[in-house]
Each structure stands twice: as structure tokens, then as C-alpha cells.
Chimera marker file (.cmm) of the C-alpha trace (Angstrom):
<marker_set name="trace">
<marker id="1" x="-29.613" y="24.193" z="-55.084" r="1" g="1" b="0" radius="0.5"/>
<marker id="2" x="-33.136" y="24.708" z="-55.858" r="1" g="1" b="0" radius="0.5"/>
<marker id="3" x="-33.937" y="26.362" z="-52.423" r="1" g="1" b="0" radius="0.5"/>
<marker id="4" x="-31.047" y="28.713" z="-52.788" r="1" g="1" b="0" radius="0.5"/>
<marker id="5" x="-32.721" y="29.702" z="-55.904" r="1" g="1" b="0" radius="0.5"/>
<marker id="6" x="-35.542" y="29.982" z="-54.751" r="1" g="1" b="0" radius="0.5"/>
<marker id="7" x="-34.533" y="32.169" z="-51.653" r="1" g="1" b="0" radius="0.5"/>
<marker id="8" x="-32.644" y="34.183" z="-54.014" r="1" g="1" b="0" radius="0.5"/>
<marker id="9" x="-35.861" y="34.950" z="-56.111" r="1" g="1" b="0" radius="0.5"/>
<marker id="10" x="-37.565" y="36.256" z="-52.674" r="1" g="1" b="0" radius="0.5"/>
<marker id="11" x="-34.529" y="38.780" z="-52.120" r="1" g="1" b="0" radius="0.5"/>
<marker id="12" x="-35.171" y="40.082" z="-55.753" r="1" g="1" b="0" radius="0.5"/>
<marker id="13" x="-38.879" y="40.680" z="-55.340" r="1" g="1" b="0" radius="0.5"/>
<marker id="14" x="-38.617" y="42.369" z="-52.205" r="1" g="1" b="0" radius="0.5"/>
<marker id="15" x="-35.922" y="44.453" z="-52.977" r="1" g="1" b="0" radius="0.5"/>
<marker id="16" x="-37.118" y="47.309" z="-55.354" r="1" g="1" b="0" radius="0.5"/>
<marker id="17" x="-35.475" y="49.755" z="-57.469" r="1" g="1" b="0" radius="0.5"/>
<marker id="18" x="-37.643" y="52.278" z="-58.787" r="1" g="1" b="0" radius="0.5"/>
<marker id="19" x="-40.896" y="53.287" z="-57.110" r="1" g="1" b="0" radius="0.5"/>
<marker id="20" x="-43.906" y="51.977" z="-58.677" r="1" g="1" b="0" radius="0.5"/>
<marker id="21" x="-44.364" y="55.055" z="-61.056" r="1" g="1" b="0" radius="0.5"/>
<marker id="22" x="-41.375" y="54.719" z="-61.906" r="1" g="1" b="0" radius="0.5"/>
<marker id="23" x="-41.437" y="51.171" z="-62.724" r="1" g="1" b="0" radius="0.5"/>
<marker id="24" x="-44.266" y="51.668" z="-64.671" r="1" g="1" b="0" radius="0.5"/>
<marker id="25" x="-43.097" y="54.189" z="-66.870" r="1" g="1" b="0" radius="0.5"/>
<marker id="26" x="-40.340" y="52.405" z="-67.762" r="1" g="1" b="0" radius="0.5"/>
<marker id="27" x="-42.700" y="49.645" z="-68.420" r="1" g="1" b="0" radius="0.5"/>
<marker id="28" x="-44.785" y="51.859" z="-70.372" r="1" g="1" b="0" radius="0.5"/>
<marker id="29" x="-41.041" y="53.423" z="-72.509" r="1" g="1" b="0" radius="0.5"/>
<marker id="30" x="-39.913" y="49.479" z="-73.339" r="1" g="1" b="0" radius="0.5"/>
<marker id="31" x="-43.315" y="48.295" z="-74.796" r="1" g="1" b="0" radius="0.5"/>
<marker id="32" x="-43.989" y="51.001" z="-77.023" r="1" g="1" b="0" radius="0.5"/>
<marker id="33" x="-40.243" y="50.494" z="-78.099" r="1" g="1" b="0" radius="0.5"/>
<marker id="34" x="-40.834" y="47.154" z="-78.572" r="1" g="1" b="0" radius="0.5"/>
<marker id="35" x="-44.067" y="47.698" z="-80.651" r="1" g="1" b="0" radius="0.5"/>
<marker id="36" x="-41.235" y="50.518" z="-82.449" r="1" g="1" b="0" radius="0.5"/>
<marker id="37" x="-39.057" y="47.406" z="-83.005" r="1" g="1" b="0" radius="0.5"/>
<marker id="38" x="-41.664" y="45.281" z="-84.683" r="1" g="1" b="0" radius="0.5"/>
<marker id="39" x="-42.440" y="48.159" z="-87.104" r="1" g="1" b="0" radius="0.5"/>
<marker id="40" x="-39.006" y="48.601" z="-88.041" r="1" g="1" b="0" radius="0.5"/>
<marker id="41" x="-38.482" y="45.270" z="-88.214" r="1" g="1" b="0" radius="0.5"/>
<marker id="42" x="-41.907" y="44.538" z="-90.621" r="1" g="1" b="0" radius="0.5"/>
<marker id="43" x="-40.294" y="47.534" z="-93.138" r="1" g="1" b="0" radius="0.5"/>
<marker id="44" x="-36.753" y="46.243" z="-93.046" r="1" g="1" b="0" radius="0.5"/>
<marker id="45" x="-38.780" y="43.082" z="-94.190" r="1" g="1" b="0" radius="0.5"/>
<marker id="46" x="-40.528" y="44.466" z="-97.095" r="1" g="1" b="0" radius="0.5"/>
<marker id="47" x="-37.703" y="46.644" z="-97.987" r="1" g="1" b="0" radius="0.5"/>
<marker id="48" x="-35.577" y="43.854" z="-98.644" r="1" g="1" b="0" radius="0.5"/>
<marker id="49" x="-38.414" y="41.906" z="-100.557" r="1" g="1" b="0" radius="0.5"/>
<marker id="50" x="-39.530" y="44.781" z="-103.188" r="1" g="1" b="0" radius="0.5"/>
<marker id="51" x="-37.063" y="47.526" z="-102.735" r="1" g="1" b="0" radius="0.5"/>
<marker id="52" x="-33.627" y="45.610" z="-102.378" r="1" g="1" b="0" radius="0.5"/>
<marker id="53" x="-34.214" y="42.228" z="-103.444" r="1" g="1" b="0" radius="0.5"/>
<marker id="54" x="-31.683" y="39.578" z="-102.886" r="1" g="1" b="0" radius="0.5"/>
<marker id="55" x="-29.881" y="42.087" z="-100.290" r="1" g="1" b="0" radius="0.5"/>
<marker id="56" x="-30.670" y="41.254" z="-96.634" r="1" g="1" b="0" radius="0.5"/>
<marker id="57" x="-29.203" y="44.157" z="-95.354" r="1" g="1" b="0" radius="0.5"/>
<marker id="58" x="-32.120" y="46.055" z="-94.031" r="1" g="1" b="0" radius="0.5"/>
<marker id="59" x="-33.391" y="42.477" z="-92.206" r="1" g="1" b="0" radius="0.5"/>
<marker id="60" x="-30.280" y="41.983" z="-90.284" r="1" g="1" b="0" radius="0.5"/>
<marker id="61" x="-30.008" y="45.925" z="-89.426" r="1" g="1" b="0" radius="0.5"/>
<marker id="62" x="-33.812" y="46.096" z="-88.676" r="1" g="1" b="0" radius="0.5"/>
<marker id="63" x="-33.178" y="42.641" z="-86.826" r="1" g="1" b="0" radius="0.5"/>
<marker id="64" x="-30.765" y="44.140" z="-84.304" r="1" g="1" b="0" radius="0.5"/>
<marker id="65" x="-32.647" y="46.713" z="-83.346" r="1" g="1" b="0" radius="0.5"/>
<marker id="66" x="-35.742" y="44.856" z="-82.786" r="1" g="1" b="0" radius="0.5"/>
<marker id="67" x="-33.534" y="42.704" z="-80.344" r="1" g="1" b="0" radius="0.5"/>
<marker id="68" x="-31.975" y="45.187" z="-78.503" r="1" g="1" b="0" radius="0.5"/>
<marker id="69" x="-35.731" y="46.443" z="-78.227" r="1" g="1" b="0" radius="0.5"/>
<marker id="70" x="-36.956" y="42.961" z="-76.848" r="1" g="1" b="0" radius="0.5"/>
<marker id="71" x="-34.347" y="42.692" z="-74.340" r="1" g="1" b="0" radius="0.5"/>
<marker id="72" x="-35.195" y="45.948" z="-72.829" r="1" g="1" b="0" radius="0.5"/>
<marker id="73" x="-38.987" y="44.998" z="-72.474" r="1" g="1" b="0" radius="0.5"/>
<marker id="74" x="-37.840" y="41.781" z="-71.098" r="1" g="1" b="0" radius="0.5"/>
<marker id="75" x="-35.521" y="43.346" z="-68.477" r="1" g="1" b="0" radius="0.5"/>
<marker id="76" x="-38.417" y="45.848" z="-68.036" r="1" g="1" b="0" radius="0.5"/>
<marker id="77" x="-40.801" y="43.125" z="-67.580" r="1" g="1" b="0" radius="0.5"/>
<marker id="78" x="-38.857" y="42.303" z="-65.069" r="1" g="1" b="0" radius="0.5"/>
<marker id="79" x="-39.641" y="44.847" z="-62.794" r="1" g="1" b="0" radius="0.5"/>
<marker id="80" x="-42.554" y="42.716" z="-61.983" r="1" g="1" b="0" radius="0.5"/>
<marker id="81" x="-42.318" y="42.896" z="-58.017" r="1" g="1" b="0" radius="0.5"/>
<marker id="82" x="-42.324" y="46.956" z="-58.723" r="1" g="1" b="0" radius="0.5"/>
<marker id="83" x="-44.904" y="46.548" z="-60.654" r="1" g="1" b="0" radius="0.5"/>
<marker id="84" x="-46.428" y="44.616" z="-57.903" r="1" g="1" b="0" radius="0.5"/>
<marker id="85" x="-47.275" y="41.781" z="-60.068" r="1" g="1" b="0" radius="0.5"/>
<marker id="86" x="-47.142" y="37.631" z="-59.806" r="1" g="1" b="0" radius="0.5"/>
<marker id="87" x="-44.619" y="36.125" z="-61.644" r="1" g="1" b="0" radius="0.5"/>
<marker id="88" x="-47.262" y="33.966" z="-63.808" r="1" g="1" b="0" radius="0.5"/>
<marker id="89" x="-47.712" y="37.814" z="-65.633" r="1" g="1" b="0" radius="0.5"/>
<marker id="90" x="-44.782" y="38.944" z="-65.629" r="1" g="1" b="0" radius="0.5"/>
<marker id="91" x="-44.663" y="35.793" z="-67.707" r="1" g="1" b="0" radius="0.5"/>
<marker id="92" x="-47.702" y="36.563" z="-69.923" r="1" g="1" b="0" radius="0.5"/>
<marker id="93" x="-46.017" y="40.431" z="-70.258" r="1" g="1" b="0" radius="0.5"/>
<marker id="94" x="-43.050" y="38.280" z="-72.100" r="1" g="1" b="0" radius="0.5"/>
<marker id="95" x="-45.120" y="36.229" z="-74.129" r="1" g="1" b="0" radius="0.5"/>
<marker id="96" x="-47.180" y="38.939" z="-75.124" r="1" g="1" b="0" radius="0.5"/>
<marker id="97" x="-44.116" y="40.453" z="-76.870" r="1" g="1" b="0" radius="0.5"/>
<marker id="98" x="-43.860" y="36.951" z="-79.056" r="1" g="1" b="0" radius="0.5"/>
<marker id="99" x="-47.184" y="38.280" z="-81.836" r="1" g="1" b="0" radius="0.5"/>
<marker id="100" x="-46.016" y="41.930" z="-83.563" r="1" g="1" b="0" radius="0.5"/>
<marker id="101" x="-47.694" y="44.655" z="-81.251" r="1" g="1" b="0" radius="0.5"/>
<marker id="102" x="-48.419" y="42.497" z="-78.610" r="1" g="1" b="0" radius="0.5"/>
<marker id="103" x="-46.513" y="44.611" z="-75.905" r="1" g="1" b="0" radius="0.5"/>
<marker id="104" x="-48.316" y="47.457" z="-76.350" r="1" g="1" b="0" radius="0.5"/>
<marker id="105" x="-51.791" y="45.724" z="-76.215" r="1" g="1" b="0" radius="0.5"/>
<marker id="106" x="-50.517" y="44.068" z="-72.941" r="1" g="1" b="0" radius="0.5"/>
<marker id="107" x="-49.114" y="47.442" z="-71.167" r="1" g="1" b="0" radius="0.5"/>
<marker id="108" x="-52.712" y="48.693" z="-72.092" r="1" g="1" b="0" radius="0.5"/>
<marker id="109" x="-54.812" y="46.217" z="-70.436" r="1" g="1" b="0" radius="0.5"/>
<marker id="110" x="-52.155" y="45.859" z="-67.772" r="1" g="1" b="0" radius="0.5"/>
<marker id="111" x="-52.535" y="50.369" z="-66.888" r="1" g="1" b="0" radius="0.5"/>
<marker id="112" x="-56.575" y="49.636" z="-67.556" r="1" g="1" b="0" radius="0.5"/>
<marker id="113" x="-56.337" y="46.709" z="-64.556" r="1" g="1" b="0" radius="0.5"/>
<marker id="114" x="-54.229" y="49.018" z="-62.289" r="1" g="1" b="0" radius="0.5"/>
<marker id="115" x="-56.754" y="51.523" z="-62.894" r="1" g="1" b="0" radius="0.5"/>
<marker id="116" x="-59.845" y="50.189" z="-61.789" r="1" g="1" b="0" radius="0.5"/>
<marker id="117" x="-57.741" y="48.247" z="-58.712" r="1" g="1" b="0" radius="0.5"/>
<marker id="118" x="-57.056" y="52.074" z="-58.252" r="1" g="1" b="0" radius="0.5"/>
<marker id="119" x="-60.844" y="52.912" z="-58.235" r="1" g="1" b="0" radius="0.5"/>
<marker id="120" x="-61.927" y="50.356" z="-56.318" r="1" g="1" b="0" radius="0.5"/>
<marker id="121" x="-59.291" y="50.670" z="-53.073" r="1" g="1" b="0" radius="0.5"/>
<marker id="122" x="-60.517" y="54.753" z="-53.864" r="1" g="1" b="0" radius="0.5"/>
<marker id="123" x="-64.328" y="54.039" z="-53.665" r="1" g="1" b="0" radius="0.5"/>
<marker id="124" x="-64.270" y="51.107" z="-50.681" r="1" g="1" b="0" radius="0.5"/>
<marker id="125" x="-61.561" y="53.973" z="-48.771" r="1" g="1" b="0" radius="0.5"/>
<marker id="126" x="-64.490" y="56.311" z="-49.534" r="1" g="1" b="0" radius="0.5"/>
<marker id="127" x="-67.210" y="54.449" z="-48.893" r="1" g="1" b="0" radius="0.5"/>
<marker id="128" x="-67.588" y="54.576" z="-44.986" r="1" g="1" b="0" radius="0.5"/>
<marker id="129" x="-66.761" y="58.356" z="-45.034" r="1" g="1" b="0" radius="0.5"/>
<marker id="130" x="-70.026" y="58.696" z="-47.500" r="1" g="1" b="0" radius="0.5"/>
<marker id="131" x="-72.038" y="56.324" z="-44.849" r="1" g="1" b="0" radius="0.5"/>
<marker id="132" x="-70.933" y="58.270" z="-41.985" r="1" g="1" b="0" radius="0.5"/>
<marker id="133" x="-71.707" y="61.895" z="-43.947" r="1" g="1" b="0" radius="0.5"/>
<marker id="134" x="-75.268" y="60.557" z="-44.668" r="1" g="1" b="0" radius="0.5"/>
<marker id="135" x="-75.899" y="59.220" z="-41.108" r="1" g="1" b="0" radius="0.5"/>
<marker id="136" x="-78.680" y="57.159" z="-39.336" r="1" g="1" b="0" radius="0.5"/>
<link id1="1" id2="2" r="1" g="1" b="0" radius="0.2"/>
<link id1="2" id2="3" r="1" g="1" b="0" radius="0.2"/>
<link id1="3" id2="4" r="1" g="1" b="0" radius="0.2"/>
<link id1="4" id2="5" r="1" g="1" b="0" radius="0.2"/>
<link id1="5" id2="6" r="1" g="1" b="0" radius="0.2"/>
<link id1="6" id2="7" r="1" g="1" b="0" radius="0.2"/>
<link id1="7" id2="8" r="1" g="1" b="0" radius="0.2"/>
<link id1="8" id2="9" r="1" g="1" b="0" radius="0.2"/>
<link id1="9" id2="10" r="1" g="1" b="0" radius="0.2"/>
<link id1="10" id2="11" r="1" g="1" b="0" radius="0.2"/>
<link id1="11" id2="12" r="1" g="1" b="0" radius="0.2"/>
<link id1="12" id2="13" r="1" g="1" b="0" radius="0.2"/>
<link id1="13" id2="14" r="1" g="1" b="0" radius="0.2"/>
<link id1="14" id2="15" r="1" g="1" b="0" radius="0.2"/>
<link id1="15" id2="16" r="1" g="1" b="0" radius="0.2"/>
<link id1="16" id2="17" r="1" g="1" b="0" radius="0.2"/>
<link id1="17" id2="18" r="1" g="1" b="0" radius="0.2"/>
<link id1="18" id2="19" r="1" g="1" b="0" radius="0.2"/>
<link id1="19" id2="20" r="1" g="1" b="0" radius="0.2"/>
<link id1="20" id2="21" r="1" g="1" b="0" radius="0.2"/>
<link id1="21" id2="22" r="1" g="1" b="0" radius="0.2"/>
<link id1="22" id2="23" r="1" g="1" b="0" radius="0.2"/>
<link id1="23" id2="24" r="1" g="1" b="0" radius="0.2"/>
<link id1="24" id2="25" r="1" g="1" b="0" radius="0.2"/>
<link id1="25" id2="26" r="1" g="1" b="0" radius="0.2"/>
<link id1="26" id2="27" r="1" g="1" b="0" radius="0.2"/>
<link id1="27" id2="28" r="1" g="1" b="0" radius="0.2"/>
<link id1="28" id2="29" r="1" g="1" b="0" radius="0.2"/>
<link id1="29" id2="30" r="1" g="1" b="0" radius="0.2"/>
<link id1="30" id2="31" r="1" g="1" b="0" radius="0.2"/>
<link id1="31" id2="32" r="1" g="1" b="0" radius="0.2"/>
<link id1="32" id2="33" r="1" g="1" b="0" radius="0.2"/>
<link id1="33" id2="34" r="1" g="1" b="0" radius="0.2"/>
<link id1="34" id2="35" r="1" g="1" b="0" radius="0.2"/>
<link id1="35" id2="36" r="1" g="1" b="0" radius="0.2"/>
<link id1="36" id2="37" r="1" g="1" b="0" radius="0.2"/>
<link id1="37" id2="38" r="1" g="1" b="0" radius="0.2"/>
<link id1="38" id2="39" r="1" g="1" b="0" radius="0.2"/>
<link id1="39" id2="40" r="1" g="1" b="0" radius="0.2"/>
<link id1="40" id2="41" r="1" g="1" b="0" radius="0.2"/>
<link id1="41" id2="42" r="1" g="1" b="0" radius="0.2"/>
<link id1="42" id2="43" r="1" g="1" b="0" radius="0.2"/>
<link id1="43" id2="44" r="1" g="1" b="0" radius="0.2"/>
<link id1="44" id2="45" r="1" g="1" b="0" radius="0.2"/>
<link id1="45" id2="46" r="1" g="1" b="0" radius="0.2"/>
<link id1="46" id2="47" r="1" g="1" b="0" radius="0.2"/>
<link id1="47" id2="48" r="1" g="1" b="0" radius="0.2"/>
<link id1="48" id2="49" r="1" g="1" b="0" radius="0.2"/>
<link id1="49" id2="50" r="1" g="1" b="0" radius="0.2"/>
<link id1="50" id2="51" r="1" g="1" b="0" radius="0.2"/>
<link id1="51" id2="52" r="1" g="1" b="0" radius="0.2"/>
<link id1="52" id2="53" r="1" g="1" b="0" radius="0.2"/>
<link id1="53" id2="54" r="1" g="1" b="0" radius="0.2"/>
<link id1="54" id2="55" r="1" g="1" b="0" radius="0.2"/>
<link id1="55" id2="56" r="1" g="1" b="0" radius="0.2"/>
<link id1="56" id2="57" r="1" g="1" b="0" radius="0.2"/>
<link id1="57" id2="58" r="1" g="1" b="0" radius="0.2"/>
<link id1="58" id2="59" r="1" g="1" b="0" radius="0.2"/>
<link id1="59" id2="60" r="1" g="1" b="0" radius="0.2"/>
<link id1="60" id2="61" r="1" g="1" b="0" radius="0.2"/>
<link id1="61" id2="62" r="1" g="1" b="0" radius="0.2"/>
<link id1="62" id2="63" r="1" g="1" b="0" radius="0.2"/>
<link id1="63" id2="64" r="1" g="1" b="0" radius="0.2"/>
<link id1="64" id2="65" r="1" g="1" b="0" radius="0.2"/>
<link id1="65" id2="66" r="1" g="1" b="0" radius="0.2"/>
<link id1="66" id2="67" r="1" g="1" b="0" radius="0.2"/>
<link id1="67" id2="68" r="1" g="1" b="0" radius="0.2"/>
<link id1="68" id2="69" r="1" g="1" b="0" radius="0.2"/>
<link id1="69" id2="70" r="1" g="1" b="0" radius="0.2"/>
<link id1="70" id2="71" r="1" g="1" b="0" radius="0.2"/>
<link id1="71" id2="72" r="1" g="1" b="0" radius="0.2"/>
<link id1="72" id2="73" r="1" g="1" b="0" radius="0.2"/>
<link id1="73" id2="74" r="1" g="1" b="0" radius="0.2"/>
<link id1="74" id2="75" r="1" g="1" b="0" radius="0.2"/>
<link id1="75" id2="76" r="1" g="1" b="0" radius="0.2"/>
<link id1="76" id2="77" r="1" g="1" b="0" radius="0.2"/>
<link id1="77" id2="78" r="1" g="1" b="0" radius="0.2"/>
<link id1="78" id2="79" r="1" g="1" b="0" radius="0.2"/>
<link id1="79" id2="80" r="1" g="1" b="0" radius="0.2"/>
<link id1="80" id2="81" r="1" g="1" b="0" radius="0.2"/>
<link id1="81" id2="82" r="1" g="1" b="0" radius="0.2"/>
<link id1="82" id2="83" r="1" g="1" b="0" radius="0.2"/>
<link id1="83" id2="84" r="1" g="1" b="0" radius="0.2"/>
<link id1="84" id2="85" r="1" g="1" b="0" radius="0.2"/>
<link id1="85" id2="86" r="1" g="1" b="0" radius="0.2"/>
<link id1="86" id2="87" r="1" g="1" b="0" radius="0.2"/>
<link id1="87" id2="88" r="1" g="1" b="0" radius="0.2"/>
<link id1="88" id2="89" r="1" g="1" b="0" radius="0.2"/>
<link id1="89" id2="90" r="1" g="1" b="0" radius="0.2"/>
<link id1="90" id2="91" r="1" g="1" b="0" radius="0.2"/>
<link id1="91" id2="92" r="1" g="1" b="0" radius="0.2"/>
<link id1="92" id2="93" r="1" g="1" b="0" radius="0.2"/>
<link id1="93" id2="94" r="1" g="1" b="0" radius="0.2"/>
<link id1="94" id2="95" r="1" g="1" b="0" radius="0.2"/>
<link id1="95" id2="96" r="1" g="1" b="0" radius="0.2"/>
<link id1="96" id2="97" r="1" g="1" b="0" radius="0.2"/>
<link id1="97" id2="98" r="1" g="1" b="0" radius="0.2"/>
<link id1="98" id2="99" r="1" g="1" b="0" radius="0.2"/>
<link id1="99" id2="100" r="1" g="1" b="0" radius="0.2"/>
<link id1="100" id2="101" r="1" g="1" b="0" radius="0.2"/>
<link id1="101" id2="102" r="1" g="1" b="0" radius="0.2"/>
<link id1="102" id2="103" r="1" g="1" b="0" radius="0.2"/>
<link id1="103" id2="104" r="1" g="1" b="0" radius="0.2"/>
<link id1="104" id2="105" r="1" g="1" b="0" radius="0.2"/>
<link id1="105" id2="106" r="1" g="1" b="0" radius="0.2"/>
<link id1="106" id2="107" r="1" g="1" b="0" radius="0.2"/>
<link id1="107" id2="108" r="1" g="1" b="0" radius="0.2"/>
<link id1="108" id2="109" r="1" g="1" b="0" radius="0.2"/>
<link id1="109" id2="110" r="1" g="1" b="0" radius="0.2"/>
<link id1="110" id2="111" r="1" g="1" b="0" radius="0.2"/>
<link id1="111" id2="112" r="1" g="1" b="0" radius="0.2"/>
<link id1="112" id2="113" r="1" g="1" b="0" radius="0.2"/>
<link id1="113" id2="114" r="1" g="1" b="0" radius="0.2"/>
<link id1="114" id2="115" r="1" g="1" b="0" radius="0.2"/>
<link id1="115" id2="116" r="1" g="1" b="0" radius="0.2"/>
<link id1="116" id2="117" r="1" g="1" b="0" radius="0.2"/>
<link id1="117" id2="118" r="1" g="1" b="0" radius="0.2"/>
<link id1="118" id2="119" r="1" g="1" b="0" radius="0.2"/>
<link id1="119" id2="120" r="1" g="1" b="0" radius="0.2"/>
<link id1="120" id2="121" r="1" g="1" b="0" radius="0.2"/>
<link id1="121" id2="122" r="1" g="1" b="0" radius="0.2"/>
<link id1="122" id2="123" r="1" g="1" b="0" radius="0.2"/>
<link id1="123" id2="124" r="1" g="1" b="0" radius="0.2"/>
<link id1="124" id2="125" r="1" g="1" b="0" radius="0.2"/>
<link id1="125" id2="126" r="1" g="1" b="0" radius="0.2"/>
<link id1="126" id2="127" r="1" g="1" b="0" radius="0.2"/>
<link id1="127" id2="128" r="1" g="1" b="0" radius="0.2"/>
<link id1="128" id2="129" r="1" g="1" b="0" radius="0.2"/>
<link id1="129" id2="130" r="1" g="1" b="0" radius="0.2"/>
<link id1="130" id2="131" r="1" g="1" b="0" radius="0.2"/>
<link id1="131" id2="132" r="1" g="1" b="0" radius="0.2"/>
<link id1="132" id2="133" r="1" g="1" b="0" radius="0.2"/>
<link id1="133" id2="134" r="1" g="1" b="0" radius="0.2"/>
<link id1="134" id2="135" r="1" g="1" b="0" radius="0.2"/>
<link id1="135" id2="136" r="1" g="1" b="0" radius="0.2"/>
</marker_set>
């Protein structure tokens, strides 16, 4: 059972969807709508403390949409073999959305770490042409 699993877990990462740009702006579209979901969720809190106490109607409204929110940033997090990550942070990307704005802080460190991997396969690509340029 386990190594069908498991064997079934290689098909999904090397099978992808959406090109990596792709990926990542959908990436990119779920956490801010997550960090969206926490703030809607934090005012349908203190609306029903000072504004409507006793009535929980903006919590359980604000609570849905938060939810619906999370579960696209987790199925977006799972995009992790686009995204050409490991699965240990495409586990960190999900427990980053447990604190209020942690998605958002994640996606930005995770487009500052693409980045500079960017830069640096761009500058060691470059590199040799440079050497070769200057010459003996």
C-alpha cells in the first residue's frame, strides 16, 4: 500500500499543469487571498465584538470565506513540483498560512529565493563568456 502511494506521489510531481510562471502566479493570486481572508476574517471578529454584540453573524460569514481562501492556497501550495520545490516547503508554505499574514510573508521570501537562484544560474552562465571576452 505504502509503495503504491508512494509511486503515485512520483506521477504527481512529474506531471505538471501549468508552466512555472504560471504556477507561480497562481501561487502569488492564493496567498495574497489568503492574507485577504485573514483581514476579513480579523473585522468580522471585531464587528461582532463592538458593533453587533451577541450576533455571530459576521464570524461565521467572515469564517467561510477565510476557508474557502485557505483551501485555495493549500491546493495552490500544491503546485509544489511546478514550483519546483521539495515537499518539506511545500509543507512550510502550509504552515505558514497557520499565523494571520503568514502567506504573504512566505510567497515573499519564497519570489526573493527564486530570484537570486535566478541571478546566480544568470551570473555563473555569464561568467565564462566574461573570462573568455577578457582573455589571457
Amino acid at each position: 500500500m505504502i509503495s503504491y502511494l508512494t509511486s503515485l506521489l512520483r506521477k504527481f510531481e512529474t506531471n505538471r499543469v501549468f508552466t512555472e510562471e504560471e504556477g507561480w502566479m497562481l501561487f502569488k493570486l492564493a496567498a495574497v487571498g489568503e492574507g485577504v481572508g485573514w483581514t476579513i476574517l480579523i473585522a468580522g471578529i471585531v464587528i461582532s465584538k463592538y458593533v453587533t454584540p451577541g450576533n455571530n453573524i459576521a464570524v461565521d460569514f467572515a469564517g467561510h470565506i477565510h476557508g474557502i481562501l485557505f483551501l485555495i492556497y493549500a491546493v495552490a501550495a500544491g503546485l509544489y513540483p511546478t514550483l519546483r520545490w521539495s515537499r518539506k516547503r511545500a509543507v512550510v508554505a502550509l504552515l505558514a498560512s497557520v499565523p494571520p499574514y503568514g502567506s504573504i510573508l512566505f510567497e515573499q521570501w519564497a519570489w526573493h529565493e527564486r530570484r537570486m537562484a535566478d541571478f546566480k544560474r544568470y551570473r555563473y552562465s555569464l561568467a565564462p563568456l566574461i573570462l573568455e571576452w577578457l582573455g589571457p
